[in-house]
N, CA, C and O atoms as a GROMACS GRO file, in nm:
protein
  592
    1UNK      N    1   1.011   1.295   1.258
    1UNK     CA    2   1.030   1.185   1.165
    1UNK      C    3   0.911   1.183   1.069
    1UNK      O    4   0.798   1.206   1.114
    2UNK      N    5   0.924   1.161   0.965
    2UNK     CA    6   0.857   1.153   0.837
    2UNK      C    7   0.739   1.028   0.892
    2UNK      O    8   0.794   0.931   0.944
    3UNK      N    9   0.587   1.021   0.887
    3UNK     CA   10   0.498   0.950   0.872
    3UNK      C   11   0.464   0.881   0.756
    3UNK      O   12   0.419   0.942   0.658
    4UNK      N   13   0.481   0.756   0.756
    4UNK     CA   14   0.399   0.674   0.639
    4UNK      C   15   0.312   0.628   0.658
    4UNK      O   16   0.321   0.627   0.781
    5UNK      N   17   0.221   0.582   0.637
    5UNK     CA   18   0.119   0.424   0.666
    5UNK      C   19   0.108   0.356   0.569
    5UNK      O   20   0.101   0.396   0.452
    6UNK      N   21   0.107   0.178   0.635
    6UNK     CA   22   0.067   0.117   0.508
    6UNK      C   23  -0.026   0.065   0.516
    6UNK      O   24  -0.047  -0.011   0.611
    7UNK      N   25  -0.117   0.088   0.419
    7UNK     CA   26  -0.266   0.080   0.432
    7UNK      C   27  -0.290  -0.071   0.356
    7UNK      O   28  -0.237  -0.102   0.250
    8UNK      N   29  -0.349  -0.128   0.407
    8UNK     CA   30  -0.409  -0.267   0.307
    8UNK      C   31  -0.514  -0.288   0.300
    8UNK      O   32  -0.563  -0.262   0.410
    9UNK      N   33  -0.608  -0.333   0.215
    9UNK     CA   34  -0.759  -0.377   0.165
    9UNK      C   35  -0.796  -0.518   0.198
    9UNK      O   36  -0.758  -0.566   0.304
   10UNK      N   37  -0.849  -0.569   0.135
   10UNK     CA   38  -0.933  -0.711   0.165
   10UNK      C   39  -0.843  -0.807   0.201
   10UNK      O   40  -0.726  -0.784   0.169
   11UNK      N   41  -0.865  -0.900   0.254
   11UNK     CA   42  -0.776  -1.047   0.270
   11UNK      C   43  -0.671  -1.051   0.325
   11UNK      O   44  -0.623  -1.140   0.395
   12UNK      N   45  -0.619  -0.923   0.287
   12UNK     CA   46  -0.445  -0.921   0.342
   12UNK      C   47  -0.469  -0.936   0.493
   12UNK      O   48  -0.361  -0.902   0.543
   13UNK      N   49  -0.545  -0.966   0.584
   13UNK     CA   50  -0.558  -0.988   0.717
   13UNK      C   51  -0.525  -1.169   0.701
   13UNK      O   52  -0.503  -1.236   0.802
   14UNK      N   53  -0.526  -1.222   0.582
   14UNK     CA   54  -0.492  -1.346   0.602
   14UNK      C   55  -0.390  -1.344   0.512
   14UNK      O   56  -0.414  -1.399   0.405
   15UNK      N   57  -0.246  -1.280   0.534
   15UNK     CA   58  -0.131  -1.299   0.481
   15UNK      C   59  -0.035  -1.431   0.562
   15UNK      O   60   0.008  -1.430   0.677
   16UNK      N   61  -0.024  -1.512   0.481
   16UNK     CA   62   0.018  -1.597   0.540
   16UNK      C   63  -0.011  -1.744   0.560
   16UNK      O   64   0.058  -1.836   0.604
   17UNK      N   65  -0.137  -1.738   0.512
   17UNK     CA   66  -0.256  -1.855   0.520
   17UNK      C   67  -0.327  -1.831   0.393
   17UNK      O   68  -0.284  -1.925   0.325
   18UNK      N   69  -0.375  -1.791   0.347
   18UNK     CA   70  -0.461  -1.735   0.158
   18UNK      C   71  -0.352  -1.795   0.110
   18UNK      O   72  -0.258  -1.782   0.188
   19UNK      N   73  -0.331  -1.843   0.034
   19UNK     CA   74  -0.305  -1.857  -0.169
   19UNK      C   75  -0.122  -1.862  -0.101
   19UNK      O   76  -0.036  -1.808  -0.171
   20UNK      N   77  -0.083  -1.922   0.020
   20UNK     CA   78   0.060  -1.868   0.028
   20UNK      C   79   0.180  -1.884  -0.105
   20UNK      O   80   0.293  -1.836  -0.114
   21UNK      N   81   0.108  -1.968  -0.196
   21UNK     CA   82   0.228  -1.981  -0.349
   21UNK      C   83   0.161  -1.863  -0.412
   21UNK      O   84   0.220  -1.839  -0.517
   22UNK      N   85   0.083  -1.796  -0.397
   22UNK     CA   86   0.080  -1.658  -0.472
   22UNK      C   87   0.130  -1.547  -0.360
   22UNK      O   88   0.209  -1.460  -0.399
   23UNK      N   89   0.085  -1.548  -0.225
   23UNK     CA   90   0.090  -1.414  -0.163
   23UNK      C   91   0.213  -1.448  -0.064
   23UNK      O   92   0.241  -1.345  -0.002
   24UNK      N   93   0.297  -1.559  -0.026
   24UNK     CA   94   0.372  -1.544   0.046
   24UNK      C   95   0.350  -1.608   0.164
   24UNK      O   96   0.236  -1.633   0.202
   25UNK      N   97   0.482  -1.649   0.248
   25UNK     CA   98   0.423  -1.697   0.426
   25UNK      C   99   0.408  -1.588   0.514
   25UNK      O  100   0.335  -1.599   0.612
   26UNK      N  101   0.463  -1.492   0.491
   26UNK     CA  102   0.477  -1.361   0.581
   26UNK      C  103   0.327  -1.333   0.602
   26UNK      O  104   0.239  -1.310   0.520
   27UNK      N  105   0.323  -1.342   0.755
   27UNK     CA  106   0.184  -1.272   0.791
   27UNK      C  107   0.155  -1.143   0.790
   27UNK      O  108   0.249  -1.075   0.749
   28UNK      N  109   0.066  -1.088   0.820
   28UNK     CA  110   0.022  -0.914   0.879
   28UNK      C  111   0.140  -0.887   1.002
   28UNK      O  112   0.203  -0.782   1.010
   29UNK      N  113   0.153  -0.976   1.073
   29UNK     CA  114   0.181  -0.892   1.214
   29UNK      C  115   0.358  -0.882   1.199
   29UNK      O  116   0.440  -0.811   1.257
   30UNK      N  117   0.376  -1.008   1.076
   30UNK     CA  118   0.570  -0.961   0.966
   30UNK      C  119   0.544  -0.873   0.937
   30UNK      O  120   0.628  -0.795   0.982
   31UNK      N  121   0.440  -0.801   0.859
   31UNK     CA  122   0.433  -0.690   0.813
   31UNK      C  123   0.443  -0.581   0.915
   31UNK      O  124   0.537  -0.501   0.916
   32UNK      N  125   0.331  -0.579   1.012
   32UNK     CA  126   0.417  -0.475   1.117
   32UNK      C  127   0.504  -0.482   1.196
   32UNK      O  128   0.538  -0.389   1.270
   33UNK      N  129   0.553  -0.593   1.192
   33UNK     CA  130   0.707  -0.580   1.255
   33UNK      C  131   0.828  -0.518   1.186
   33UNK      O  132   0.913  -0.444   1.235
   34UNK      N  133   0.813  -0.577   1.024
   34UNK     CA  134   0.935  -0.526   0.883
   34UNK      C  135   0.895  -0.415   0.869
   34UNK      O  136   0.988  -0.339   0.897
   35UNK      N  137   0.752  -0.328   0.824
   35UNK     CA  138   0.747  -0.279   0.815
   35UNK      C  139   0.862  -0.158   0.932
   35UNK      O  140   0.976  -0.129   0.898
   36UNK      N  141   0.806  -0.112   1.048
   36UNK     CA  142   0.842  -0.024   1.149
   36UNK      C  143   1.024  -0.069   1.145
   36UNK      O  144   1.101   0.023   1.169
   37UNK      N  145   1.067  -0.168   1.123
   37UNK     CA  146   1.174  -0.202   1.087
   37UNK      C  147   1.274  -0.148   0.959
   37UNK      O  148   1.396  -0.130   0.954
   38UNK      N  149   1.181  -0.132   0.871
   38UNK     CA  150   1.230  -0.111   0.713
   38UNK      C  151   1.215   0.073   0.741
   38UNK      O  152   1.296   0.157   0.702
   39UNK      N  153   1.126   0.091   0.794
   39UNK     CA  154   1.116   0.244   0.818
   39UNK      C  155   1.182   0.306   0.912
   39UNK      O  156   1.235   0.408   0.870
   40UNK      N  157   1.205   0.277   1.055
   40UNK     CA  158   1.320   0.336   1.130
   40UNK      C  159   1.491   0.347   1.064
   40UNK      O  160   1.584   0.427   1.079
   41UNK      N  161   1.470   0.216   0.981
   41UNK     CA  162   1.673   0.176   0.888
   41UNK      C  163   1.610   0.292   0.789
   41UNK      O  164   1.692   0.294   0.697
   42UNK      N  165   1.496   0.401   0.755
   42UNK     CA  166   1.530   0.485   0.616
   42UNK      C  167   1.486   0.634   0.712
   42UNK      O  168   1.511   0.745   0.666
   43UNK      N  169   1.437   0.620   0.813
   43UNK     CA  170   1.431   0.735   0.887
   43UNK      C  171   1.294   0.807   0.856
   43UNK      O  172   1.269   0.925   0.832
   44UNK      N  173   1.197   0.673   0.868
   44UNK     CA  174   1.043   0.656   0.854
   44UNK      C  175   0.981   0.593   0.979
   44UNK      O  176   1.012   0.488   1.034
   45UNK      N  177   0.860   0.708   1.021
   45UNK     CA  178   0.799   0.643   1.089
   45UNK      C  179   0.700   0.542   1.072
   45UNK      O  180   0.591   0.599   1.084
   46UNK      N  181   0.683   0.412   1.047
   46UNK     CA  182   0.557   0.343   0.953
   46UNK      C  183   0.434   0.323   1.071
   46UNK      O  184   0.447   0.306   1.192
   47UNK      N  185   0.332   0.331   1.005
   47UNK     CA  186   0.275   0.231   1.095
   47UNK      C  187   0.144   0.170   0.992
   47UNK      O  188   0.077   0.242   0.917
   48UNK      N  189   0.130   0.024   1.010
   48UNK     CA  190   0.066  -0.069   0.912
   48UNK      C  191  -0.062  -0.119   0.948
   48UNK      O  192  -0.065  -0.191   1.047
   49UNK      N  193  -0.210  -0.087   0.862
   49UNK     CA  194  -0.356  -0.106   0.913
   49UNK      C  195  -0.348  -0.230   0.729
   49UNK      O  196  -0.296  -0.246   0.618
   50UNK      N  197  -0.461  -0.289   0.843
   50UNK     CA  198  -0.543  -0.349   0.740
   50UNK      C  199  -0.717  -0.375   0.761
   50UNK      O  200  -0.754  -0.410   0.873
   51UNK      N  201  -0.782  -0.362   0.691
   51UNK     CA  202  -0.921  -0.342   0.681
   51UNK      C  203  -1.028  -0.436   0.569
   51UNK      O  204  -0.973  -0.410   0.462
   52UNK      N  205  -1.121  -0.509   0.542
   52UNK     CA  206  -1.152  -0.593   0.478
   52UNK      C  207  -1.321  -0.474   0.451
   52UNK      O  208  -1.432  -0.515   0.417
   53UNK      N  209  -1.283  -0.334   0.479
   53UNK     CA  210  -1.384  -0.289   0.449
   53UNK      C  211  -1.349  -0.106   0.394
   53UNK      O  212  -1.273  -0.013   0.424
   54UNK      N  213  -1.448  -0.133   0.311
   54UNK     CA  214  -1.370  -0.056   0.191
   54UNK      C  215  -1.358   0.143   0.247
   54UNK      O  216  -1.277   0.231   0.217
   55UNK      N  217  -1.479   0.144   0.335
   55UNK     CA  218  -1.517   0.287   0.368
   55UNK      C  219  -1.415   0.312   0.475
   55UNK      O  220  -1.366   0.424   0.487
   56UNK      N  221  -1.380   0.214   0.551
   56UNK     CA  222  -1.258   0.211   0.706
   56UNK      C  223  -1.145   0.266   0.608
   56UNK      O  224  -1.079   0.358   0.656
   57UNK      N  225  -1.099   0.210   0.434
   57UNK     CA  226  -1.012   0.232   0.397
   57UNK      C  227  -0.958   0.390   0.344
   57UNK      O  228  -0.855   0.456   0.357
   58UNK      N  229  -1.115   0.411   0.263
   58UNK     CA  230  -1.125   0.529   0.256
   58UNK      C  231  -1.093   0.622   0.370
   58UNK      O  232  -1.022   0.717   0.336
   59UNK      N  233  -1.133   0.618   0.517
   59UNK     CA  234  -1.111   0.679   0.586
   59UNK      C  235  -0.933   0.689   0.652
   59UNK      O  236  -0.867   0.756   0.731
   60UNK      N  237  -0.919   0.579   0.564
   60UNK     CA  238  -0.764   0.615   0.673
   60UNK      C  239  -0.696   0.714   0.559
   60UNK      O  240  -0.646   0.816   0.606
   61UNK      N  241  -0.690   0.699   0.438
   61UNK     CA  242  -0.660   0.800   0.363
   61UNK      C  243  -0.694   0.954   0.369
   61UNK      O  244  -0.616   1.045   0.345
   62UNK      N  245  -0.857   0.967   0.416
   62UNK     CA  246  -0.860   1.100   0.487
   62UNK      C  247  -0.766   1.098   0.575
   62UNK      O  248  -0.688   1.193   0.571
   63UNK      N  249  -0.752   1.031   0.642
   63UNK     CA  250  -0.673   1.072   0.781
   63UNK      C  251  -0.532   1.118   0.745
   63UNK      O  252  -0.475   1.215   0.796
   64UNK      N  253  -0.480   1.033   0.648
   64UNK     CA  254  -0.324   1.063   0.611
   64UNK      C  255  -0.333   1.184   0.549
   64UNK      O  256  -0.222   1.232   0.575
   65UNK      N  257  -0.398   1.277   0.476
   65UNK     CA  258  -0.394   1.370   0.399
   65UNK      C  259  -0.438   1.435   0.546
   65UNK      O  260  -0.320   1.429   0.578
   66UNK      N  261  -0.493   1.482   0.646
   66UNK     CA  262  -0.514   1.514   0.743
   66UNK      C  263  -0.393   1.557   0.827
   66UNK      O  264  -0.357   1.665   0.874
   67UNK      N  265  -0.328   1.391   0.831
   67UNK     CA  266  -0.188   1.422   0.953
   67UNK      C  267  -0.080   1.445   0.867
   67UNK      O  268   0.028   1.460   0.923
   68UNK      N  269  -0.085   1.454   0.691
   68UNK     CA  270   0.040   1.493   0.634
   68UNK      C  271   0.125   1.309   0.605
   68UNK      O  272   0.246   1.294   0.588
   69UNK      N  273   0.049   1.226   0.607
   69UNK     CA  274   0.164   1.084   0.649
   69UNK      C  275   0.131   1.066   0.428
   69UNK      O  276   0.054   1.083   0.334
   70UNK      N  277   0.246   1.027   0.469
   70UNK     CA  278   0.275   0.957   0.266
   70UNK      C  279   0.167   0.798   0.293
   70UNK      O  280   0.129   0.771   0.407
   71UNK      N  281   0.135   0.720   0.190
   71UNK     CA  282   0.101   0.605   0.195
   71UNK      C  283   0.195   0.523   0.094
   71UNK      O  284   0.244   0.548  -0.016
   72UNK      N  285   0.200   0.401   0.192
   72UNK     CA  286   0.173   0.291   0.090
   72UNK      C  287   0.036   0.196   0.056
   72UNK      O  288  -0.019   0.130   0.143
   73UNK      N  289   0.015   0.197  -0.013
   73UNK     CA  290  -0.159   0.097  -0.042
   73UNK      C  291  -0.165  -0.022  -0.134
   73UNK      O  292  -0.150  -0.028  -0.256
   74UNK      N  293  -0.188  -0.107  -0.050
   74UNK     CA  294  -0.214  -0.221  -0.091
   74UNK      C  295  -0.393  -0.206  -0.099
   74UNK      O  296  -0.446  -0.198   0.012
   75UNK      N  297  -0.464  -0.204  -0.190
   75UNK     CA  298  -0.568  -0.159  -0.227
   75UNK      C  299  -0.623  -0.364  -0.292
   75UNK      O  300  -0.742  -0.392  -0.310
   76UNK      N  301  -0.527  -0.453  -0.311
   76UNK     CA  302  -0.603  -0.541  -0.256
   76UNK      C  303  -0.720  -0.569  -0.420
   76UNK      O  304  -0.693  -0.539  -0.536
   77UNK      N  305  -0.826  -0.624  -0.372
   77UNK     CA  306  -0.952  -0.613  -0.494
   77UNK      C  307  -0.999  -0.477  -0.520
   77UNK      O  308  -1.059  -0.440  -0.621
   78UNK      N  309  -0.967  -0.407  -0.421
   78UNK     CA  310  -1.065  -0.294  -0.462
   78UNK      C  311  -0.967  -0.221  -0.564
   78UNK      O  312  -1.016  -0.115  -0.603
   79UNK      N  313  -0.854  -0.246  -0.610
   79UNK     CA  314  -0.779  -0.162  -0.707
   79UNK      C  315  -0.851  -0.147  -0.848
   79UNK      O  316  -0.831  -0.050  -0.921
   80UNK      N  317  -0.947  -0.267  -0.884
   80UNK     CA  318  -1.023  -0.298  -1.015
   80UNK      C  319  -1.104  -0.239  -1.028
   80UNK      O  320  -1.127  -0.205  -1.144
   81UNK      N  321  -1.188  -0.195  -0.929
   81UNK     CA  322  -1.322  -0.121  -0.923
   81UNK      C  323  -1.368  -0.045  -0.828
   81UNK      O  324  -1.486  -0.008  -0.828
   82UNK      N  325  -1.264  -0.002  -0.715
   82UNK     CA  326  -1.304   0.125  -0.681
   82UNK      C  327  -1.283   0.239  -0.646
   82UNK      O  328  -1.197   0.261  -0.561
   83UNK      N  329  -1.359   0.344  -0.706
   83UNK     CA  330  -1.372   0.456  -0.762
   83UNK      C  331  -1.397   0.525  -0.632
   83UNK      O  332  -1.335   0.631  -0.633
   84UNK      N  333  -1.468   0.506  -0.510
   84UNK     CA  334  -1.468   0.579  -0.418
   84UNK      C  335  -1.302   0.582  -0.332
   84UNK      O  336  -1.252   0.674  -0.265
   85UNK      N  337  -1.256   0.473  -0.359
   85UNK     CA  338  -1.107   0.442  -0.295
   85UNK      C  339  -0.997   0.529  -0.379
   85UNK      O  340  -0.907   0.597  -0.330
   86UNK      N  341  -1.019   0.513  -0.491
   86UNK     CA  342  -0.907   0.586  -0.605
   86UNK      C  343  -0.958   0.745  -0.551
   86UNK      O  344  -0.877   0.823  -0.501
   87UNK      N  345  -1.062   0.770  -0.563
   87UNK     CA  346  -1.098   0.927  -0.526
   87UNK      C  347  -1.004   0.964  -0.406
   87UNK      O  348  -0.909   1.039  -0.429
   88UNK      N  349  -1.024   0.920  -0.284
   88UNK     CA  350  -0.993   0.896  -0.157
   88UNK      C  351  -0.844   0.927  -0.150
   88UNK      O  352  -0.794   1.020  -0.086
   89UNK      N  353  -0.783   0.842  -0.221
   89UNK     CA  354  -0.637   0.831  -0.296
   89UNK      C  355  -0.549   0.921  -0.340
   89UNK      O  356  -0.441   0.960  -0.296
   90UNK      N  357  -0.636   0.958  -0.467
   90UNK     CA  358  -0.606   1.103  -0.490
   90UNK      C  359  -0.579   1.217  -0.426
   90UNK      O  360  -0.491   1.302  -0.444
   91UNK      N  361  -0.690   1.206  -0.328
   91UNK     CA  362  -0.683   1.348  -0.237
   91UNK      C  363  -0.515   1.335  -0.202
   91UNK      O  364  -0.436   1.423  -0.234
   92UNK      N  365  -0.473   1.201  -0.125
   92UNK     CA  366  -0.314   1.200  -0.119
   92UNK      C  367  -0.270   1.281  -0.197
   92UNK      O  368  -0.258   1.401  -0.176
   93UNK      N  369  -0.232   1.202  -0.329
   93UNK     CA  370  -0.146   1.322  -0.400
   93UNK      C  371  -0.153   1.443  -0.442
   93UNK      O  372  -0.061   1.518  -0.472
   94UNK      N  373  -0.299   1.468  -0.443
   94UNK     CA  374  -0.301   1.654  -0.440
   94UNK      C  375  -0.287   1.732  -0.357
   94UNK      O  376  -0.275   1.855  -0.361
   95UNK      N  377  -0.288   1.623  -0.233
   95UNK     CA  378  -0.210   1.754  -0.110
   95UNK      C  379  -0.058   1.753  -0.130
   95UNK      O  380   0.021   1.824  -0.067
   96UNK      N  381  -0.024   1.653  -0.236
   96UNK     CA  382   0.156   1.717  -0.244
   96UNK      C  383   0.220   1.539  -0.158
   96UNK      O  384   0.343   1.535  -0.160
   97UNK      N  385   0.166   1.428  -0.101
   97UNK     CA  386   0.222   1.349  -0.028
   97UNK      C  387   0.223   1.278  -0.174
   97UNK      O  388   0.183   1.321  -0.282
   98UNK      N  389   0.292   1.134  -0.136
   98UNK     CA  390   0.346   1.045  -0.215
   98UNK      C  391   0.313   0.931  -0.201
   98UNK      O  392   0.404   0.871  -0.143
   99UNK      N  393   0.227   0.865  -0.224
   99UNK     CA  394   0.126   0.756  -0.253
   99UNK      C  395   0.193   0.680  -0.374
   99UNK      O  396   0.209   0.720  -0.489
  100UNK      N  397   0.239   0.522  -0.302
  100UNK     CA  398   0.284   0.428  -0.385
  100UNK      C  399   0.178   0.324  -0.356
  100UNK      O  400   0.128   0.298  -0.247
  101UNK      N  401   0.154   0.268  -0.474
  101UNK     CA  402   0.042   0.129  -0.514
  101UNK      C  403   0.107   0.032  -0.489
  101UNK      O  404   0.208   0.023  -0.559
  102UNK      N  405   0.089  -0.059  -0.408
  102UNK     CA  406   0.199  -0.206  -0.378
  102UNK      C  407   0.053  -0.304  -0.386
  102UNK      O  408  -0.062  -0.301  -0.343
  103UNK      N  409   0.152  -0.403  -0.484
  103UNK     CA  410   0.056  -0.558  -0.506
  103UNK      C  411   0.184  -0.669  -0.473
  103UNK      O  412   0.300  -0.648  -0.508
  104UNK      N  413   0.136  -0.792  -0.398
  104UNK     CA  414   0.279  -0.860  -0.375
  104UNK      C  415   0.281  -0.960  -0.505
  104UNK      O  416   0.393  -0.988  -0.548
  105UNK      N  417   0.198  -1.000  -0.552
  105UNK     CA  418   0.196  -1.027  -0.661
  105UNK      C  419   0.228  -0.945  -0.814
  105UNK      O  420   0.247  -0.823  -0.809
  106UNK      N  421   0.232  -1.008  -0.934
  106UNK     CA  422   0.240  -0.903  -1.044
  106UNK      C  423   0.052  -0.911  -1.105
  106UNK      O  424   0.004  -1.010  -1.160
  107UNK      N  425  -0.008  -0.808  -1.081
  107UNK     CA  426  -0.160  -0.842  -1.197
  107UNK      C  427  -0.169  -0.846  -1.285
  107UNK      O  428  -0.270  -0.875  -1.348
  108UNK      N  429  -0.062  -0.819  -1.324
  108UNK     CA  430  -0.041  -0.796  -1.504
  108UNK      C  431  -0.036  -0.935  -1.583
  108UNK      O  432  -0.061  -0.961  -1.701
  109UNK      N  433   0.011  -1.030  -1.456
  109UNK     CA  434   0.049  -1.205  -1.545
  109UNK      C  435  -0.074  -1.257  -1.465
  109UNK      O  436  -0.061  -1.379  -1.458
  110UNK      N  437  -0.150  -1.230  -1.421
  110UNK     CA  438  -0.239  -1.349  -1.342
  110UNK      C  439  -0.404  -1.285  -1.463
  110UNK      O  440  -0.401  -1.244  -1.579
  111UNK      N  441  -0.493  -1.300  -1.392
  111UNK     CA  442  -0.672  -1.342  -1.459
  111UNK      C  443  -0.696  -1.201  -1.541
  111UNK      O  444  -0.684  -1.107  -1.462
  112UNK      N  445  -0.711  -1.180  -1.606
  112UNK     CA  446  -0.755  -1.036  -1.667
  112UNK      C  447  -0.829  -0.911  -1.638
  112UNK      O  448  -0.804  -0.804  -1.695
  113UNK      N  449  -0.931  -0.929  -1.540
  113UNK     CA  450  -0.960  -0.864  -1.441
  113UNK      C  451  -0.871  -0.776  -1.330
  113UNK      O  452  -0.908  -0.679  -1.263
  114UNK      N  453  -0.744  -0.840  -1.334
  114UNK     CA  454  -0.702  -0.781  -1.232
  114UNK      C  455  -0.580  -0.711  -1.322
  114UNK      O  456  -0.473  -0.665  -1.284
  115UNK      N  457  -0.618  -0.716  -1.406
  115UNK     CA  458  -0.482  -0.619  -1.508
  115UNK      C  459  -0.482  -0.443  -1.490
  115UNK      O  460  -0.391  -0.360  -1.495
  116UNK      N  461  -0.666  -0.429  -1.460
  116UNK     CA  462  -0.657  -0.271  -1.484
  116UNK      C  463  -0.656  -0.220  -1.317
  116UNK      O  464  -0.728  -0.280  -1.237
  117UNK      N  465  -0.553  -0.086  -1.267
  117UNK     CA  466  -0.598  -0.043  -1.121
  117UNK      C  467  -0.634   0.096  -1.163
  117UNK      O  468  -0.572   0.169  -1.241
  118UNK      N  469  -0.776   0.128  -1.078
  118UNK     CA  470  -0.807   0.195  -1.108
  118UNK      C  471  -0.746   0.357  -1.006
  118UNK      O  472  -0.785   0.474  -1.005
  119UNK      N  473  -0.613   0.266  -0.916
  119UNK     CA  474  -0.545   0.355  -0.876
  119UNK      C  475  -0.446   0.407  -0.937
  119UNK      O  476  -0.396   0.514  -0.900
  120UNK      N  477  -0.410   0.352  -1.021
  120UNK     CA  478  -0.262   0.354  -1.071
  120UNK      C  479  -0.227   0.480  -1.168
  120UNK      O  480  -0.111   0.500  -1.204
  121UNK      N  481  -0.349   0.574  -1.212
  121UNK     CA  482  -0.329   0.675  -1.230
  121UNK      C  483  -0.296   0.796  -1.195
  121UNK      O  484  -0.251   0.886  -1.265
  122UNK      N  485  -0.337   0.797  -1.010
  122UNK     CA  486  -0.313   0.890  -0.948
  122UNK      C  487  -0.211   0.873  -0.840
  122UNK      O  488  -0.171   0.962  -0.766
  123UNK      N  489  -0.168   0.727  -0.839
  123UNK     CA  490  -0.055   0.721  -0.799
  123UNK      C  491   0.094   0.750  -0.790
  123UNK      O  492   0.170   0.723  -0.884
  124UNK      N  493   0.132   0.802  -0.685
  124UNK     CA  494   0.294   0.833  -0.758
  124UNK      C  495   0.381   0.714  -0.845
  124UNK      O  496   0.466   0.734  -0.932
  125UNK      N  497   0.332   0.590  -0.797
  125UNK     CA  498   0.456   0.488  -0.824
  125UNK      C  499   0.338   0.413  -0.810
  125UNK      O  500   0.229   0.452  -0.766
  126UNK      N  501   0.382   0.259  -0.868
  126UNK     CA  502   0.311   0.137  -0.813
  126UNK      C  503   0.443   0.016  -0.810
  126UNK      O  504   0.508   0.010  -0.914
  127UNK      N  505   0.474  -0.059  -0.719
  127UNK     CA  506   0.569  -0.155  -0.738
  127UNK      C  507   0.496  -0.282  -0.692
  127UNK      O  508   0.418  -0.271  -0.597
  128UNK      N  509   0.514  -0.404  -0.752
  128UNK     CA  510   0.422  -0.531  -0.765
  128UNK      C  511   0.514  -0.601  -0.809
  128UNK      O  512   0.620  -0.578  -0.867
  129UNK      N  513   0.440  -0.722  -0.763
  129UNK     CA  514   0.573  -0.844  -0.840
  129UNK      C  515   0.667  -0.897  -0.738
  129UNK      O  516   0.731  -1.001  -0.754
  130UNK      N  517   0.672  -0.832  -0.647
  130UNK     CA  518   0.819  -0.867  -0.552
  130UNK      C  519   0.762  -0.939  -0.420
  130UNK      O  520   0.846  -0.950  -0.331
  131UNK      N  521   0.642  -0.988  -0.392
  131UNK     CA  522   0.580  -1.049  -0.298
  131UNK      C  523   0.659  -0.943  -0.181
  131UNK      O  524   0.724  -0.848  -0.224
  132UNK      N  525   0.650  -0.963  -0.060
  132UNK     CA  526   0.670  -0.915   0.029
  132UNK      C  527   0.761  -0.763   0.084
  132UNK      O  528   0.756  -0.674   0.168
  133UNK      N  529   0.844  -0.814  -0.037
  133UNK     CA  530   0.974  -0.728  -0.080
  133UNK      C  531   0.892  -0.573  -0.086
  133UNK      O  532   0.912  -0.465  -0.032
  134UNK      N  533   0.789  -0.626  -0.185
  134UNK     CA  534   0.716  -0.474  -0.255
  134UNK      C  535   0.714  -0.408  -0.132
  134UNK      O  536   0.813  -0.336  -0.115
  135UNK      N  537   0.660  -0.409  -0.072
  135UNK     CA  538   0.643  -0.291   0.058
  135UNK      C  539   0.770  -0.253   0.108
  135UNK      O  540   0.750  -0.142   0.156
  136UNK      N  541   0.882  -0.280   0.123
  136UNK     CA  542   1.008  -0.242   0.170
  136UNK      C  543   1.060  -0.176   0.054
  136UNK      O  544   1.159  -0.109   0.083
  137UNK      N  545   1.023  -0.172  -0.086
  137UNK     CA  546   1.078  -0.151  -0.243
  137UNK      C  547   1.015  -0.007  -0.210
  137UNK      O  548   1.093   0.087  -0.224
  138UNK      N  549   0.897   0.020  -0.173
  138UNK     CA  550   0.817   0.099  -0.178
  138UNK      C  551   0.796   0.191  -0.056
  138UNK      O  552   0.706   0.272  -0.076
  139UNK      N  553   0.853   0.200   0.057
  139UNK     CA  554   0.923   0.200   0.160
  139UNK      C  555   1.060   0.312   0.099
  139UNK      O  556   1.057   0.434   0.099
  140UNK      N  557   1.150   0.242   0.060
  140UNK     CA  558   1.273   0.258   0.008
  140UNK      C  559   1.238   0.377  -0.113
  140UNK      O  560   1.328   0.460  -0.125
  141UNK      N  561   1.149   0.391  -0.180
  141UNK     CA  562   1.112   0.491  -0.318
  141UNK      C  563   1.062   0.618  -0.219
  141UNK      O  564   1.055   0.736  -0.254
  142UNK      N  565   1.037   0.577  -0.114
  142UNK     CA  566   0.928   0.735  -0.076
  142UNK      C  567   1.071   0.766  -0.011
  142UNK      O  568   1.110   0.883  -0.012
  143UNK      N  569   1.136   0.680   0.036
  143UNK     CA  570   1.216   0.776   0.163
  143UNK      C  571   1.331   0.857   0.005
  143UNK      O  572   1.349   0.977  -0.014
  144UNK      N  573   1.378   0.762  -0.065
  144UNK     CA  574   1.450   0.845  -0.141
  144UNK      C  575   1.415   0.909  -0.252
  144UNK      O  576   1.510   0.936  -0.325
  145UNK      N  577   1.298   0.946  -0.292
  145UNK     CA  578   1.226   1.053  -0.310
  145UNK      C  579   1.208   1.175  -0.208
  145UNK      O  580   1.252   1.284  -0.242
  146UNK      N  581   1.175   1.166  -0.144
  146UNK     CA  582   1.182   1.302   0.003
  146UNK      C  583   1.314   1.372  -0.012
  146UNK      O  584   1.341   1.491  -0.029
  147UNK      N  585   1.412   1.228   0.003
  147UNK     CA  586   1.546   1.303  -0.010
  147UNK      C  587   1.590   1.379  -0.109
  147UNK      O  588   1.668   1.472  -0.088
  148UNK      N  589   1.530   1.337  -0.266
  148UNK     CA  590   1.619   1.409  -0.354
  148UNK      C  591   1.525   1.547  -0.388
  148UNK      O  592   1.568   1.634  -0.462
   0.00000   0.00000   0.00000
């Protein structure tokens, strides 16, 4: 079975409780439940980390380019400014895997700061905007990508 992970950055350990009229009620541990859920119904194995520290993040991305697993990344604050994470990132897609950018929010309508990612270039896809949804949207793009 096909490996994904979905990787998340800062705060998202308090999904559910933070800003819930911006980020949603769905906690982390919805997330690994939908997640492994949304991925067995597309014939994905998921499995979902979150980290409030930026080098743990970097490292799980080595790891996926390592075991071959696609990502999804919720990259969180560090999408604005960092450059060791986008590097990290990259390596994904130059080994050939498929790295989608998920924000549950849209950044594009909220503070200006958060308009530019400095992933979003080396990303295959980015889907945002759909609060919770995004990760199952994004979920749903890798598996039928593989396929076609």
């Amino acid at each position: 079975m096909t490996q994904v992970l979905i990787l998340n950055g800062p705060n998202l350990g308090r999904l559910g409780v933070r800003e819930p009229e911006i980020y949603g009620h769905a906690s982390m541990a919805d997330l690994e439940r939908e997640g492994a859920r949304w991925g067995a119904d597309l014939g994905l194995s998921v499995g979902v980390r979150q980290t409030d520290d930026e080098s743990t993040l970097v490292g799980w991305l080595h790891e996926a380019v390592d075991a071959r697993a696609h990502v999804v990344l919720n990259p969180a604050a560090f999408t604005h400014y960092s450059y060791a994470l986008r590097d990290a990132a990259a390596q994904v897609t130059s080994a050939g895997l498929l790295l989608v950018e998920v924000h549950l929010s849209n950044p594009a309508s909220r503070e200006s700061f958060r308009h530019y990612s400095v992933v979003a270039g080396i990303a295959t896809g980015t889907v945002a905007g759909f609060g919770f949804d995004s990760y199952r949207l994004a979920l749903s793009a890798i598996a039928t990508k593989l396929s076609g």
